[in-house]
N, C-alpha and C positions, 0 to 999 in steps of 0.2 A: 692425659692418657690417650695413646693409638683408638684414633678409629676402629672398629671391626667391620672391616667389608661384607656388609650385608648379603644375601642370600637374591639372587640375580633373577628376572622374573622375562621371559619369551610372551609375547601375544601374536596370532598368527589366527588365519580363516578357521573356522569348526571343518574339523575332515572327516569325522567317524562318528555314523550311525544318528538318532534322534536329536535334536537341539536341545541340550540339556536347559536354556533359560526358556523355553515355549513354555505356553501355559497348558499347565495338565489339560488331555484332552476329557471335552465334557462329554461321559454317556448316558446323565439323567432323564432324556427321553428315551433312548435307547430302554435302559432299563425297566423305565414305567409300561413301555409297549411290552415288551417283554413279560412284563409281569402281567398287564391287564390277559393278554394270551393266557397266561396260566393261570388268573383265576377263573378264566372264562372254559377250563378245562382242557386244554393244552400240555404236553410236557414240556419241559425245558428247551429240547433240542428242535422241537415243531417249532416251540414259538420264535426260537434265536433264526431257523430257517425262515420259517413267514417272515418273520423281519430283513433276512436280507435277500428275499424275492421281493418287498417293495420298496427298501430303499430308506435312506431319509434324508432332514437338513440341505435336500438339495440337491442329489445325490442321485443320482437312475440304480434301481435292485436289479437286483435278476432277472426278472419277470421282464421290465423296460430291456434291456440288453438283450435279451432273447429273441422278443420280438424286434427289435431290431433285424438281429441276423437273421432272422425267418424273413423278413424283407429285403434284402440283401442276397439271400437262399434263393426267391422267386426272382429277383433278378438274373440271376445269374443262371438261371436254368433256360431264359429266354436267349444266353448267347447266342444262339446259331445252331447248326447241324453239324453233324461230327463227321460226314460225309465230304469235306472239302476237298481233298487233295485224290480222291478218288476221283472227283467228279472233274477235278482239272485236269488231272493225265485222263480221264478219256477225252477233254476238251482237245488237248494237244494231240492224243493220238491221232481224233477224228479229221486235223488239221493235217497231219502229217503224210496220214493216210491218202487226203483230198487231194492234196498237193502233189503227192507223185504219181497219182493216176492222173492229173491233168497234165505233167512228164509225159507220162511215157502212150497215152493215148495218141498223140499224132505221129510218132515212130509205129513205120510198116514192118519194123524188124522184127524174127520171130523170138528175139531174146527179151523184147518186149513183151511179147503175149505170153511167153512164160514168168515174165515176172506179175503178169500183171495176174496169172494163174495164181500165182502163189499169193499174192495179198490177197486173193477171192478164198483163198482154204485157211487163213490166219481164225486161229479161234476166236469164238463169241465173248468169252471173257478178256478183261481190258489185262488181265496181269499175264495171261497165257500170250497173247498180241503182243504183250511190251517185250516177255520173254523170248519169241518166235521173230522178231524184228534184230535182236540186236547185233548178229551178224549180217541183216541184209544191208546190201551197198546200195542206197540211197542214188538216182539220179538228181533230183531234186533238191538245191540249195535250201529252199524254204521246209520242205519233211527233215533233210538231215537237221536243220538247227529247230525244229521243232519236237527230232526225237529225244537229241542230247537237254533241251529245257524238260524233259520228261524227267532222263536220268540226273539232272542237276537235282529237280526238284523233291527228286524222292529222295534225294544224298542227305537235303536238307531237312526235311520234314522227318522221315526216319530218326535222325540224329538227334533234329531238336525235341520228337519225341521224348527223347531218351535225358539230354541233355537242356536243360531249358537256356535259349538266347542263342541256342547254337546253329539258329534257320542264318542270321546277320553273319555269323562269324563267316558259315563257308560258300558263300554267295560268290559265285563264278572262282570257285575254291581250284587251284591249281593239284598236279601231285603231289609236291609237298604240304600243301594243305592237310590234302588227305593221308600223307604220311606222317604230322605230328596227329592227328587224331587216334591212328593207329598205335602212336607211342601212349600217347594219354593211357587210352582203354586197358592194354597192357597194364602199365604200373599203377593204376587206379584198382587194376582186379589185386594186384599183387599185396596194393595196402590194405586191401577190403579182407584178402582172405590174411593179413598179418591181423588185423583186427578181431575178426574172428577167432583165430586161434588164440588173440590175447598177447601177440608179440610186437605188436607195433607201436612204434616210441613216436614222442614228440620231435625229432629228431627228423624222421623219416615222414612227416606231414608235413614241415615245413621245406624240405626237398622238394617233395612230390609239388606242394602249392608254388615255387621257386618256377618250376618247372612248367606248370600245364595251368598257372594261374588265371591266364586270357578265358579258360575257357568254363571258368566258374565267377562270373561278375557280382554275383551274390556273396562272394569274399569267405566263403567260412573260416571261423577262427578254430574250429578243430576236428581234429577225424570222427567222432559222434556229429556234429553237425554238418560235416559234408553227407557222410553217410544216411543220414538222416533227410537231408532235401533230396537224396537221386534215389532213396526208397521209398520215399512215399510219391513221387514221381515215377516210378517203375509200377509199382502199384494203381497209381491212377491210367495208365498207358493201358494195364489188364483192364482196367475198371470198363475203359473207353472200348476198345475191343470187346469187349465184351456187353456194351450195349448197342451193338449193330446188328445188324441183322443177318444170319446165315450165309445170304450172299454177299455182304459185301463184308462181312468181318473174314472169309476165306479168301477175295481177291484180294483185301488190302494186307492179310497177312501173307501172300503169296509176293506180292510186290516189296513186301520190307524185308521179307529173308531174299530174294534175288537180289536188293540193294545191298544187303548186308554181305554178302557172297560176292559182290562187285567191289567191293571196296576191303575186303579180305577182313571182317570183322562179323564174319558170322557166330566161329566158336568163341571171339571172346564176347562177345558181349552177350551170347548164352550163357555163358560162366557166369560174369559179371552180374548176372539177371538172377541165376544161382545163389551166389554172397548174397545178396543186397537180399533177398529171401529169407538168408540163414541167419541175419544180422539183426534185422526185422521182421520177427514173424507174426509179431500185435497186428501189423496193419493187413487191410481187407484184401489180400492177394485174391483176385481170380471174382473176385464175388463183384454180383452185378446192383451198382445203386444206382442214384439218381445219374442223368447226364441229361446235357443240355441238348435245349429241343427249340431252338427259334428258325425266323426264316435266312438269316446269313449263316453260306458254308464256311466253315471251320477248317484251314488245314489241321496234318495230324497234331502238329508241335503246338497248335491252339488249344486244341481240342482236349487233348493230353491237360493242357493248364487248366482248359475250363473243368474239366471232370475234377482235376488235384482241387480246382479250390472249393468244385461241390464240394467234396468230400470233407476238407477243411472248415467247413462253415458245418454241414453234418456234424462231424467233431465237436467242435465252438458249442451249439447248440447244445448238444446235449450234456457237454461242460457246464453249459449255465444253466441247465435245467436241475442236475443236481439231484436227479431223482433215480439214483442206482446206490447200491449197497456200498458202505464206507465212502460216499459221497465229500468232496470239500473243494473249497473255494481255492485251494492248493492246485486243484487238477486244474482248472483255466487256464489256457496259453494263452500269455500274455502276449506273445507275436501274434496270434495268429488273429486276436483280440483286435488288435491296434492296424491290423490290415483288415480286416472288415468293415468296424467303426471305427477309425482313429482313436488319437492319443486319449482323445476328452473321456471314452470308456475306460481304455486300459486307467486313464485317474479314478475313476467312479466306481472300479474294482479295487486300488488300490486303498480307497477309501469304506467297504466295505471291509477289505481286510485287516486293517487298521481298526476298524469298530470290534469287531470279533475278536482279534491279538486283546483289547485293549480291556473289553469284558468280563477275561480269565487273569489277565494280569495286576487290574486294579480290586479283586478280589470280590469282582459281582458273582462270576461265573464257579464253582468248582468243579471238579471229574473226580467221581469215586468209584474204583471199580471199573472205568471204561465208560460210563455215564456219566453224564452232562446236570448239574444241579445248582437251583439258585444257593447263595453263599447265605448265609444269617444278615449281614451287611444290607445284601439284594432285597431281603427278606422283610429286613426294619422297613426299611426305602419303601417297598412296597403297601405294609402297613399304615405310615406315615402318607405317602400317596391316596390311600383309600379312606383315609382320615379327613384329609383336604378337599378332598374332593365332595363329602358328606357334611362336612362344613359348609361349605358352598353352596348345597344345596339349603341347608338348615336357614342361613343367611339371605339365601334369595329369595324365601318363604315366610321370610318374619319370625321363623319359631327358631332364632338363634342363641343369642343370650350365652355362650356357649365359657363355662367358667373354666379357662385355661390357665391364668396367669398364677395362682396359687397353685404350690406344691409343696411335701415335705410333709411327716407324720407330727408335725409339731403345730400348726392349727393358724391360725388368723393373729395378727399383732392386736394390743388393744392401748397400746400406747405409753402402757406403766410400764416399771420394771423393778426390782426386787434383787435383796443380796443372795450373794450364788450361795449353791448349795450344792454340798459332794452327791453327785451323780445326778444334776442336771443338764438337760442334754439342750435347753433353748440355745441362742445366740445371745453372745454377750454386748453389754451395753457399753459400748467402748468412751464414749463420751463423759455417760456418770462414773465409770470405773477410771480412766485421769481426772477426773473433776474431785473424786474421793481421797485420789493419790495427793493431789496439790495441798488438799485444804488441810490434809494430815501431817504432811511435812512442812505448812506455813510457819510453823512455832519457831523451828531451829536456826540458831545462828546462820547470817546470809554465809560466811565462808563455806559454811558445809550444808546449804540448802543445796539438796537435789532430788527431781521429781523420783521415788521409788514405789512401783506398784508393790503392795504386800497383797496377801490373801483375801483379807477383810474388806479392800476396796472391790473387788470384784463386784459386779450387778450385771443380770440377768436381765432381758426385757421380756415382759410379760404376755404369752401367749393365750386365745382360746381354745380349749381343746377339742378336738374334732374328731371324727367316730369312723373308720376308716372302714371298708366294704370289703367282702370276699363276693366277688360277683361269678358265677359258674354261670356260663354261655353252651346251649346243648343247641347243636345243629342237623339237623337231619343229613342222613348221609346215604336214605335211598334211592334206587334206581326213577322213583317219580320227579324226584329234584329234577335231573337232569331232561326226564322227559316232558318236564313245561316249563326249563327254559330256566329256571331261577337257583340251579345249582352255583352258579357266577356270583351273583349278587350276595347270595349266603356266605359264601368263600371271604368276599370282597367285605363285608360286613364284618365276620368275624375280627376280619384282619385288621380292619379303621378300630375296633373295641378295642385290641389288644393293644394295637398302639394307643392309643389313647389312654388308658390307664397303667400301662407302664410306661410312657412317655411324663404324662401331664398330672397324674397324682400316682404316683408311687407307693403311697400308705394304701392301697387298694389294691388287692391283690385279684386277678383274674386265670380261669380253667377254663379252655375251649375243651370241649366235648362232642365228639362225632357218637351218633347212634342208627344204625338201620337193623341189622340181623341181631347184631350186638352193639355193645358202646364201648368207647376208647377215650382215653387223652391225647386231645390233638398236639404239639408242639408246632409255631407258626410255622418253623422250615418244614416242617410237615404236611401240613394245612396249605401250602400254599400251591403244592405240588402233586394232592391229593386228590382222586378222582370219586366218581358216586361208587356205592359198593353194588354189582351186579345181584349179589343174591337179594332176595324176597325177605322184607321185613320191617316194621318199623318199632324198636322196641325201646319205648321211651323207658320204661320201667327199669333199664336196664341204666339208661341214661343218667335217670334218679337217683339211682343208687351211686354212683360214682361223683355226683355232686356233693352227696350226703357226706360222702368221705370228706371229700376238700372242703365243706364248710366248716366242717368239724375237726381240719386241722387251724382253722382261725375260729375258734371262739367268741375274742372279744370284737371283731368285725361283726359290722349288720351283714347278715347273708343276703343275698340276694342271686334270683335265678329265671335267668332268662332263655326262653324256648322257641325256636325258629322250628317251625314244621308246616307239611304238606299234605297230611293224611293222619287218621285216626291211627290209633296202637293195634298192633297186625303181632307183634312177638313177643313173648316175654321170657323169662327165664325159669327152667324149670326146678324142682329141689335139688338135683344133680347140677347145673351150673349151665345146662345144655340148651342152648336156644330152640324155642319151639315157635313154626309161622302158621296161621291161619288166615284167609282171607273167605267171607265179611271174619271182621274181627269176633271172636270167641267171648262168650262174658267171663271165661276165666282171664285172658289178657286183660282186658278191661278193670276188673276186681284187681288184679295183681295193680296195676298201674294206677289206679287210684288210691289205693292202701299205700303204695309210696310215694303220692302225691300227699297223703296226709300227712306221713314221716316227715316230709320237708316241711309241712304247713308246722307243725308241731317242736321243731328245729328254730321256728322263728323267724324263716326266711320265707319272701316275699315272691312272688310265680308271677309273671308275665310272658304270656302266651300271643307270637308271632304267627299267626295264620295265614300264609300262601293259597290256600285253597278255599272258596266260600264253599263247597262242598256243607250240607246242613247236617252231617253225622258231625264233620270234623267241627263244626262250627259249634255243636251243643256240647259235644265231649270237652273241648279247650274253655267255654264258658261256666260249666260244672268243676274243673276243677283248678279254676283258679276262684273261683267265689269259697272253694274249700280251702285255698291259699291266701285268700285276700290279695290276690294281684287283681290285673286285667290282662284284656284280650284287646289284641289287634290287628287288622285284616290290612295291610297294606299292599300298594303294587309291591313287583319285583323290584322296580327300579328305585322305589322309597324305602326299600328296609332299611338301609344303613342308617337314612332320616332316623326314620323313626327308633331303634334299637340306641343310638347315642343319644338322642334327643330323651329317650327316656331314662337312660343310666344318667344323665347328667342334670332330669327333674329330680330323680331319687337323691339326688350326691346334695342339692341345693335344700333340701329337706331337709336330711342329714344335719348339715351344716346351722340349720335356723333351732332346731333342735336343741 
């Protein structure tokens, strides 16, 4: 029979997107910090921000990168003076000046003493002087080549103002020099305002860059990012002018328009200055920020850069600060990032955003509504985390003992086992059930012996049965929690309980319950994202009765019910349903909330009372009515309750169990 030419298989490099054989990336710390924020009373989106203002695994946050470029920021404000190229044309002039009055000082001619009149009437300012010379004919070889370094120098400095790298390009720059500059500016305004209007093609950028590309070494790849480097350079140029000083931002603006006017590029590149405005009007036009102030003068073409990159690092900074409305690690430029700090940030951002992507995507993080919320997943994690962590402590304290490894409503083995029976729910004894199967089909002829399980062999192994708990957990949920500090711990408590009994025994069922003004059912996603309730009250009575309910949807569970508070009963409910607060507490509150402190005692559940506060009202009231419960009382730190509240569901459970 023909072969079939199997189905033919390529291997070649990974070219697209993530490595699909990488190992899942881990965000189990991630998460835990995350979470310890939010029970520590945080929302979601604080804590996910705290977290990537510090970082982790290795990583610089925000906070590191910031100060960075605040350092970097003070660097850079030490450039120099912005005053350079002012201060060099008057150097030259005063040179130029020098020189032809030592000319024309030993000539007895009277065309001397009128020339020499007229550089004595030359105005005080250095741009009126440069303007007022450039017709006079020079006797002087050393003045004349010291006026034309004036006029080179302003050719240059003006331009690369405007243009950055363009002081190099036109250095002892010929006519045609200055005649392809004149072509540039032109079809540079022509793309800018086809931009503008929205009609400029790719087509017509790659001309243009064909064309006039020497004089953009920074290479952009397309008309938004050309446009983009000569606007925020246009920009920094106002910035720069406009932190001088009165006098010298009118001489130096009086020397760059007679330069621009000598070089026949005055209206366009007012046009040009125009576009670049209408294209980018985000950036700081005209407005006065930081500029650099050291003791080296700055030409303008410097100065100009120095100001672009204050302002760039300005920028940066307050990118990573992250503290303006609709905020995100999206906004970071990542250039401008990698030219401050290098590459090693732009990775330490890219690995921040890579945690954040990875949060929402592996289903820690969700967004409901335009809010940011842990997921149920996030949620277990974090119960489970606050589990462990209260383990640890139970273990480093000797009071561990801590019974984990049984689960299941069906009790303890005892080693026997029994034939089954319809609608037994144990584990079958698979052993004695073929061993039943064998000895029953031993009889029959070898041809047709075969092992056949029927009904009858089935066996059951033998369980003890065990008494499974409804534990209702009441948390204070008033505004005094949070004012000493142990609102966290409560949180963080709740949430190791919850885990822990539906994690590690299952046949026990558990009700978190918040009460301050009023009392609620917590849900953990709830609970863990939940803050103290501002209004006044602490109304355990309210609390009680909500317990009452849930024990009494388990019956055959032992009840049991545990009380984390801070203060005496302040509320309670009145015959309308309406919360009423008093502070000192009222003996009506008091009466209500004991009268349902007996309901529970008479229910047959068990009251242990967690005290936060040695306060001696709270301390006789919690000891009064659990000796009407037959629980106890206990005053632990803040940082021991979880200790102590597991440590004691898991004495009761071992009770239970001996029972």
């Amino acid at each position: 029979m023909p072969r079939r030419p199997g189905r033919g298989h390529r291997y070649g490099r990974w070219r697209g997107g993530p490595d699909p054989l990488a190992p899942p990336y881990d965000l189990g710390s991630a998460v835990d910090e995350i979470g310890d924020s939010v029970l520590g009373g945080s929302g979601v989106r604080e804590a996910l921000r705290e977290l990537l203002r510090r970082g982790m695994d290795g990583r610089r946050g925000l906070d590191e990168l910031r100060r960075s470029v605040r350092d970097r920021l003070r660097q850079a404000r030490s450039a120099g003076r912005m005053d350079g190229t002012l201060q060099e044309v008057r150097e030259l002039l005063d040179r130029a000046l020098d020189a032809e009055r030592r000319e024309l000082f030993p000539d007895p001619d009277d065309g001397a003493r009128l020339a020499e009149a007229e550089l004595d009437a030359l105005p005080e300012d250095t741009a009126g002087a440069v303007r007022a010379l450039k017709d006079y004919p020079f006797r002087s070889g050393e003045a004349r080549q010291a006026y034309e370094q004036i006029q080179d120098l302003l050719r240059r400095e003006v331009l690369d103002s405007s243009f950055a790298n363009m002081k190099q390009a036109l250095e002892n720059a010929t006519e045609q020099d200055v005649q392809a500059v004149r072509d540039m500016v032109a079809d540079l305004s022509r793309l800018v305002d086809a931009h503008n209007r929205g009609e400029d093609t790719d087509e017509q950028f790659r001309e243009f860059m064909e064309q006039h590309g020497q004089f953009f070494p920074d290479d952009p790849q397309s008309v938004d990012e050309l446009i983009d480097s000569l606007a925020r350079r246009a920009a920094a140029q106002e910035r720069m002018m406009a932190g001088l000083s009165p006098e010298q931002r009118a001489e130096l603006a009086d020397l760059m328009a007679q330069t621009m006017s000598d070089m026949g590029l005055a209206s366009e590149m007012a046009h040009l200055q125009d576009a670049l405005r209408q294209a980018r009007p985000d950036l700081p036009w005209g407005q006065r920020g930081q500029v650099p102030d050291g003791e080296q003068a700055l030409g303008l073409g410097d100065a100009t850069s120095a100001v672009a990159e204050l302002a760039d690092l300005e920028a940066l900074s307050n990118q990573l600060s992250q503290g303006y409305a609709g905020a995100s690690l999206a906004d970071v430029d990542e250039e401008l990032l990698e030219q401050a700090l290098g590459r090693e940030a732009v990775d330490d951002l890219a690995a921040l955003r890579q945690m954040e992507r990875e949060l929402e995507r592996q289903g820690h993080l969700v967004r409901r509504d335009g809010k940011l919320e842990l997921s149920p997943k996030a949620v277990r994690r974090l119960g489970a985390t606050a589990l462990r962590r209260v383990f640890a402590k139970l273990d480093a304290t000797g009071r561990g003992e801590h019974d984990v490894a049984d689960a299941g409503a069906a009790g303890e083995l005892t080693g026997g086992s029994r034939e089954w029976r319809f609608g037994d729910e144990q584990p079958l004894d698979v052993v004695r059930t073929v061993r039943n199967a064998v000895l029953r089909t031993a009889g029959e002829p070898r041809g047709e012996r075969r092992v056949r399980i029927a009904v009858e062999d089935f066996e059951v192994v033998e369980t003890e049965r065990r008494t499974g708990a409804a534990v209702a957990l009441l948390v204070d949920l008033s505004y005094s929690m949070a004012l000493r500090g142990t609102w966290g711990a409560a949180k963080s408590t709740a949430m190791a309980l919850h885990s822990l009994v539906t994690t590690r025994f299952p046949q026990d069922a558990i009700q978190i319950i918040g009460f301050s003004s009023t009392a609620q059912v917590l849900r953990p996603e709830t609970l863990a994202e939940l803050s103290v309730d501002t209004l006044q009250g602490t109304n355990l009575q309210h609390g009680l009765m909500l317990a009452r309910r849930f024990l009494a949807q388990h019956r055959d569970a032992e009840p049991v019910v545990l009380v984390v508070t801070d203060g005496e009963p302040t509320a309670h409910l009145e015959e309308d349903g309406t919360p009423y607060f008093c502070w000192p507490p009222m003996p009506e509150t008091i009466a209500k909330t004991v009268a349902e402190v007996e309901r529970v005692a008479r229910s047959g559940a068990t009251l242990n009372v967690f005290a936060l506060d040695p306060e001696p009202g709270l301390v006789h009231f919690v000891h009064d009515i659990t000796a009407r419960a037959g629980g106890r009382v206990f005053t632990p730190d803040s940082d021991r309750l979880g200790e102590y509240v597991v440590a004691d569901y898991l004495r009761s459970r071992r009770g239970r169990r001996s029972r």
